[in-house]
N, C-alpha and C positions, 0 to 999 in steps of 0.2 A: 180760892181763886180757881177760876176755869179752865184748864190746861185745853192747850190750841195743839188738834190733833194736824196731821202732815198731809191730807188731804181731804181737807171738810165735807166735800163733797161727795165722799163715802161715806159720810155718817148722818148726809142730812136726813131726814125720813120721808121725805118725799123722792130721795133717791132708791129707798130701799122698795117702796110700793110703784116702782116701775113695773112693766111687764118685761115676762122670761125673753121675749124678742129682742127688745132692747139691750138686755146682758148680753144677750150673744155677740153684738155688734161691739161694745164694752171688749170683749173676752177678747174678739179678732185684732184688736186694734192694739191689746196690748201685747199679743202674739210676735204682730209685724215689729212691735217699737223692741222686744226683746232680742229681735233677731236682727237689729242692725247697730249691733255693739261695734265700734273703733275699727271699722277696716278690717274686721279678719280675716273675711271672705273676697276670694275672689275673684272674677267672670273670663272664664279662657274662653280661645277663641275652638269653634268648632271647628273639627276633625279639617283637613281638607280646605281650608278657608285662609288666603292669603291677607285680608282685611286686618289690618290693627301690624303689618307688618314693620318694624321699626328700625332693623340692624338684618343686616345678610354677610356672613363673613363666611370663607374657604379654608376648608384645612386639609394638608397631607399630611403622608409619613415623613417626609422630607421634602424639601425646596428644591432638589437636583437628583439629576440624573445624568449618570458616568457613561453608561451608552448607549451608544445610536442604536436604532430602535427598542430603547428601555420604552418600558411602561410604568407611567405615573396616576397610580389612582386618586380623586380628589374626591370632598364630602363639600356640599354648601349646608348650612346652619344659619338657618331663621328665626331670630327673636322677637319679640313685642316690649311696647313701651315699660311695660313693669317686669325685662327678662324672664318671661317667661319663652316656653321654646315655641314654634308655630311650623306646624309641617308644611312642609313645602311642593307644592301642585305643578308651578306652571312657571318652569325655570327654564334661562336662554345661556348658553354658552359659547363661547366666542374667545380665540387664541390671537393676539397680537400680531405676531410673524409665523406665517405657514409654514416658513423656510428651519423655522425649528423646533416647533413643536405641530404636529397632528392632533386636531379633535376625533377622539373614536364613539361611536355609538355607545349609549348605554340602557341599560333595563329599565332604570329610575331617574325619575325627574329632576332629584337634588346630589346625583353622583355624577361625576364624568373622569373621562380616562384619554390624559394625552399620552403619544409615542414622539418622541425624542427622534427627529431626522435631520438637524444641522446644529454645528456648539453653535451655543449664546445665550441670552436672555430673551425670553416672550411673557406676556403678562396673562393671564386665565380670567377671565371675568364671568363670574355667573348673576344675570337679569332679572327680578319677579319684578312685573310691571314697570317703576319710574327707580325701585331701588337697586345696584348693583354692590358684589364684593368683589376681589380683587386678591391674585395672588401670584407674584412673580418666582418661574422655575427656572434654572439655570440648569444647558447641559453642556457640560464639560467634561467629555469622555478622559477618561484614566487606562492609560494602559493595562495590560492583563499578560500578553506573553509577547515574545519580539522574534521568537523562530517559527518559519513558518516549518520545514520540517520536525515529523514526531517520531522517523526511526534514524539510524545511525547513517552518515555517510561511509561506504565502503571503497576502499582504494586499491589497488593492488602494489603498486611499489612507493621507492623513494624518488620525489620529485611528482609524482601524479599531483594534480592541483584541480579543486573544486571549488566549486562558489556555495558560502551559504544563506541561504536565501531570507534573508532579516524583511518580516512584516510586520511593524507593530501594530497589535492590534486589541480591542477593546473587550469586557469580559464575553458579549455578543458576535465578536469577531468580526467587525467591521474597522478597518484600517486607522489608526492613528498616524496623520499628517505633522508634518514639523517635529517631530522629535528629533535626537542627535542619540546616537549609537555606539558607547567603547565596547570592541572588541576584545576579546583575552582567548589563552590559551592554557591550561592545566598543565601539557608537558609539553616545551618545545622540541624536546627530544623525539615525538614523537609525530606534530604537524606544528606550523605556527599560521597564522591570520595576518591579515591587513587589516587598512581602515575601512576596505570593502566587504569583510568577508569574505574575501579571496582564501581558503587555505592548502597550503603546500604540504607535501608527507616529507618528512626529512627522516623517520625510522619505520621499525615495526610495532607495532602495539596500538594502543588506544590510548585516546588524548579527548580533554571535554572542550567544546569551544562554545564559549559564553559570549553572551550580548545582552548589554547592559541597555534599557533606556526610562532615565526617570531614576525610581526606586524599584524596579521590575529586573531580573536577572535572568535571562533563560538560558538554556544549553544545549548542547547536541552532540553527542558521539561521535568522534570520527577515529574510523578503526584501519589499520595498514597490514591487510593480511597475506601479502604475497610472498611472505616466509614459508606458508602452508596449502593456500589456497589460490587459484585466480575466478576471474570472472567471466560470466557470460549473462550478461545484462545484469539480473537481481541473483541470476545461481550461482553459489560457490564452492567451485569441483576442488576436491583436496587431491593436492597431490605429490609426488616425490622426484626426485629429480637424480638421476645417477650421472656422475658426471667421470671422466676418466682421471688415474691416479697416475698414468704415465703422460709425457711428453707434454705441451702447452697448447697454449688455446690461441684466438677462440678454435673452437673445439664442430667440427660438424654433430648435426642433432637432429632426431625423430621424436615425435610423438606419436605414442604405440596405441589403435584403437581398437576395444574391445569389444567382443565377438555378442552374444544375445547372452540374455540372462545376466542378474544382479550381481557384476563383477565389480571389483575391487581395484586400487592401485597394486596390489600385493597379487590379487590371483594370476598376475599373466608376467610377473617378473621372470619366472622360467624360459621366457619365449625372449627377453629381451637381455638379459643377463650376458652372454655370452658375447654380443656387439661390444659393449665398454670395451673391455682390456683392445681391443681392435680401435680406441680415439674416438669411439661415438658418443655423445651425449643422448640418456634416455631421460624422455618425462613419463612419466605412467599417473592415471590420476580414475578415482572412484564415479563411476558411470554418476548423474547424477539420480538422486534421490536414494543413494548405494552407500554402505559408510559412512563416510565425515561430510560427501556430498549433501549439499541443500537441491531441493527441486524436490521431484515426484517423480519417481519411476513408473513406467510404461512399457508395457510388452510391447512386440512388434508383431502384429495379426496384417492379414489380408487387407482390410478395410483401413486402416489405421497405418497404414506402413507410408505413404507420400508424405504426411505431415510429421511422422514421427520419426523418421530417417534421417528427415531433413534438419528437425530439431536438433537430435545426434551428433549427424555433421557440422551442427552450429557450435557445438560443445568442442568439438575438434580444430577448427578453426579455432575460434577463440583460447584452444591452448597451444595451438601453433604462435598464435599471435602476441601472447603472453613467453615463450620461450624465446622467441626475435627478442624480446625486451631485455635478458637476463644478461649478467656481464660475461666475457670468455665465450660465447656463441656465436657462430658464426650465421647469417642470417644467409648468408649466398649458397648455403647446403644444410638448407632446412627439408625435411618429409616426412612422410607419414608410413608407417607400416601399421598393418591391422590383419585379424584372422576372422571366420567364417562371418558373421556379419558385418563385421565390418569392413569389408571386402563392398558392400554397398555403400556404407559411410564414408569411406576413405575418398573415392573418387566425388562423389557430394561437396565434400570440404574442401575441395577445388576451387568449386563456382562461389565458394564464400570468401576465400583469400586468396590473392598471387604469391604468396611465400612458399608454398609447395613446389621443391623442384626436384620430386620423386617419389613414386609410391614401389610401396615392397608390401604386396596380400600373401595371406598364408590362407589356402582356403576358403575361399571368398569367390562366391557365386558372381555367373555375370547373368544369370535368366531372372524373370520376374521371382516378385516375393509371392506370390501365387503356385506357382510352376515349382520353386523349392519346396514349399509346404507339401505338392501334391508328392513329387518326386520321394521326398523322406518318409514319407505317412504307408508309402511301398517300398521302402527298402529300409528303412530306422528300424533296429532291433529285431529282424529275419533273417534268415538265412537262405531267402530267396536269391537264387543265382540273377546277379546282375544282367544278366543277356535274357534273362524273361522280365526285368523289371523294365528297360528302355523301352522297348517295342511299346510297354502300356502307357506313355508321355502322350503318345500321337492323340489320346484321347481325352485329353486335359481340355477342359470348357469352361472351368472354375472362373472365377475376377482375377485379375491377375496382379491387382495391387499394384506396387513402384514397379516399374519397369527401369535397369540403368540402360539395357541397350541404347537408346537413343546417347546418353551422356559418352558411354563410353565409346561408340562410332567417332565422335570429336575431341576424344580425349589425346592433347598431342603432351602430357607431361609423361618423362618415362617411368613405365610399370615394368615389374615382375612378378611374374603370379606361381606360387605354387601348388600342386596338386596333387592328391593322392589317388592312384589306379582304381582303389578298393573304396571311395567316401559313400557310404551311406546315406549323409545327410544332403549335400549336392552334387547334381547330376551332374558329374565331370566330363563325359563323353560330348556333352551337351557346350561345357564351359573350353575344354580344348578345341571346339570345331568354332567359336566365335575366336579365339585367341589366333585361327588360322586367318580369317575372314580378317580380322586385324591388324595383323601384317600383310595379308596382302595389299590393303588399302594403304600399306608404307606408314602406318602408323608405329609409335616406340613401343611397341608389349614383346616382352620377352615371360618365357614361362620354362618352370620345370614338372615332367611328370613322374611322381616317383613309384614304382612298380610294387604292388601289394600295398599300399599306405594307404591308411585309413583316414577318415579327415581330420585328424589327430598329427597326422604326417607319420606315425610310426607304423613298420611293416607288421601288420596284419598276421604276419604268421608268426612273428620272434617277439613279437614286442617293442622292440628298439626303436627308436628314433632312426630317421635318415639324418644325414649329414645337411641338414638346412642352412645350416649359420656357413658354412663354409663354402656354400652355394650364392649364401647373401653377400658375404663380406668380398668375393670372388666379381659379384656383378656389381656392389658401390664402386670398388677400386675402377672396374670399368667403364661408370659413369664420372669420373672425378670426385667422387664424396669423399674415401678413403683417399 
């Protein structure tokens, strides 16, 4: 029997005496039918070509954003009918509510980037031609901190009271509305709080005052340092306070201010020591940027002396003003005593407070901070006879720097100034002949001159101290302070 081959038509023999062209066309045809097996191949779309586009969906990192002006990156992703991906060319984007989300510019056609500028919901839609996707962002800022201070509040006594100033606000730092806010306190021992952040100093020491809002906690130092220090705005001069061991209070009291150069509470107690057991209350305290003092120390030059004088005298006041506060003081025979510069400061600290109702200089120039300079630069450390060093003043042309003349023409709180025959550093001759000038105008200056005394106040020739305190204690009694 004749076995029936599986395509005859290869074996017939008029197939096989075709010509070679005709195979070829044979060969092509089974080339194509071999290459279109089951779908396994597939046709993408080219590069750049939105045609065949089927699905356009958005994604972020997250659906929200905690705060106001956060940045929210987005991706659009374009598929085709068989999932495949199709890059995307010619995309529109568009935000729901302006009022809470901002569209920002982008580099690329299938990214965009909103900013978060009011809470809520807005929807993101990105467009290629009739297709759109869609993705709703929520912003709902979250607290971050709730005290708008970041250094400690400083007080100086018990009962001083501050407010602290509660902002909450978001990790951007733009304010969180509607919250509610508990208060606390760490040690009421030491300040306690309201519902306002009101707080009151009831000790000394340091206390934390927290504010709570949400699940956010923050705090703030509040420190009660007028055991050791007081204030003058943000400086805090250290200081000590001598008070008498005899008889009762309140007690009259000076604040002793110190002369040039990086002095101490401790380096001028010698000069004030002797007043106590006589009922006076002394404060003495570290120039600032001196010591325990905070601030920055500054010389006092020619050029520099108006503003830095003044600054001085603002440190003087404000421990005048802090010693008024103290218990046992009497506020009605508060002054100031002070030596060679501060003989400029002392009167200064006048036009900053009314609680001065007395000054006592020990050496303390009344001529410019000019004119002293020129004056000591001729007689500091010579032994040039003082009768050839005055005659050379007339020739002084220098800047003259602070001048107190003018303050001290008006000066009607009572002074006594003392002077040494022999001072080197200021022209005495100079400083007794305005002292005359000043009384004659009926003004209160009283003064002593002590003969050979150096500006040290001790004689010149022995060493010794003059009898000052007994000079001092002799003219309070006759103003009423003693």
């Amino acid at each position: 029997m004749t076995k029936r081959k599986q395509f005859p038509w290869l074996w017939n023999a008029s197939t096989w005496n075709r010509p070679i062209v005709e195979w070829r066309g044979v060969l092509v045809v089974l080339l194509v039918l071999a290459g279109c097996d089951g779908g396994t191949n597939t046709l993408e779309e080219e590069p750049g070509d939105d045609f065949g586009l089927a699905t356009l969906e958005i994604s972020a990192p997250g659906a929200s954003i905690t705060s106001l002006l956060g940045v929210l990156e987005l991706t659009a992703t374009g598929k085709n009918a068989m999932g495949n991906g199709v890059r995307l060319e010619n995309v529109t984007w568009a935000v729901s509510d302006a009022s809470v989300l901002q569209l920002l510019p982008s580099s690329t056609p299938a990214t965009a980037s909103v900013r978060a500028v009011g809470n809520g919901t807005a929807t993101v839609t990105a467009t290629v031609n009739d297709l759109s996707g869609t993705i709703e962002v929520t912003v709902a800022q979250q607290v971050a901190r709730v005290i708008a201070q970041t250094g400690p509040l400083v007080v100086e006594l018990p009962g001083d009271e501050r407010q602290v100033e509660a902002e909450p606000a978001d990790a951007l730092g733009s304010p969180v509305t509607d919250v509610s806010i508990v208060w606390s306190t760490t040690n009421p021992q030491v300040a306690t709080v309201d519902a306002t952040g009101r707080v009151v100093a009831t000790g000394f020491g340091t206390t934390m005052i927290q504010a709570t809002a949400g699940d956010v906690t923050d705090e703030v130092a509040v420190e009660v340092i007028g055991d050791r220090f007081f204030l003058n705005g943000n400086v805090q001069l250290r200081y000590e306070l001598d008070l008498p061991n005899t008889g009762e209070g309140p007690f009259p009291a000076l604040v002793f201010v110190h002369g040039s150069g990086q002095v101490t509470r401790n380096g001028q107690r010698g000069v004030t020591d002797p007043l106590v057991p006589h009922g006076m209350a002394v404060l003495r305290y570290d120039k600032r940027g001196v010591g325990a003092s905070t601030g920055t120390y500054t010389g006092v030059s020619t050029s520099n002396s108006p503003a830095q004088l003044r600054l001085l005298a603002s440190d003087a006041a404000a421990a005048l003003r802090f010693l008024s506060r103290l218990p046992n003081i009497d506020t009605t025979r508060l002054g100031l005593a002070a030596n060679s510069q501060g003989g400029w400061i002392a009167p200064l600290a006048t036009t900053e407070t009314d609680l001065v109702s007395y000054l006592m200089i020990w050496s303390g120039p009344t001529v410019s901070v000019g004119m002293e300079i020129f004056y000591s630069n001729l007689a500091a450390g010579t032994t040039t006879p003082l009768d050839d060093v005055y005659p050379q003043l007339d020739s002084f042309i220098g800047m003259p720097g602070y001048d107190p003349l003018p303050l001290l023409q008006e000066l009607t709180v009572p002074s006594i100034w003392l002077f040494g025959e022999n001072d080197r550093s200021i022209p005495v001759r100079l400083d007794t002949l305005n002292m005359h000038r000043f009384q004659a105008a009926g003004l209160p200056y009283d003064y002593v001159l002590y003969p050979f005394a150096g500006h040290d106040l001790r004689d010149t020739r022995t060493g010794t101290f003059h009898d000052i305190w007994s000079d001092w204690v002799a003219w309070l009694r006759e103003q009423g302070v003693l």
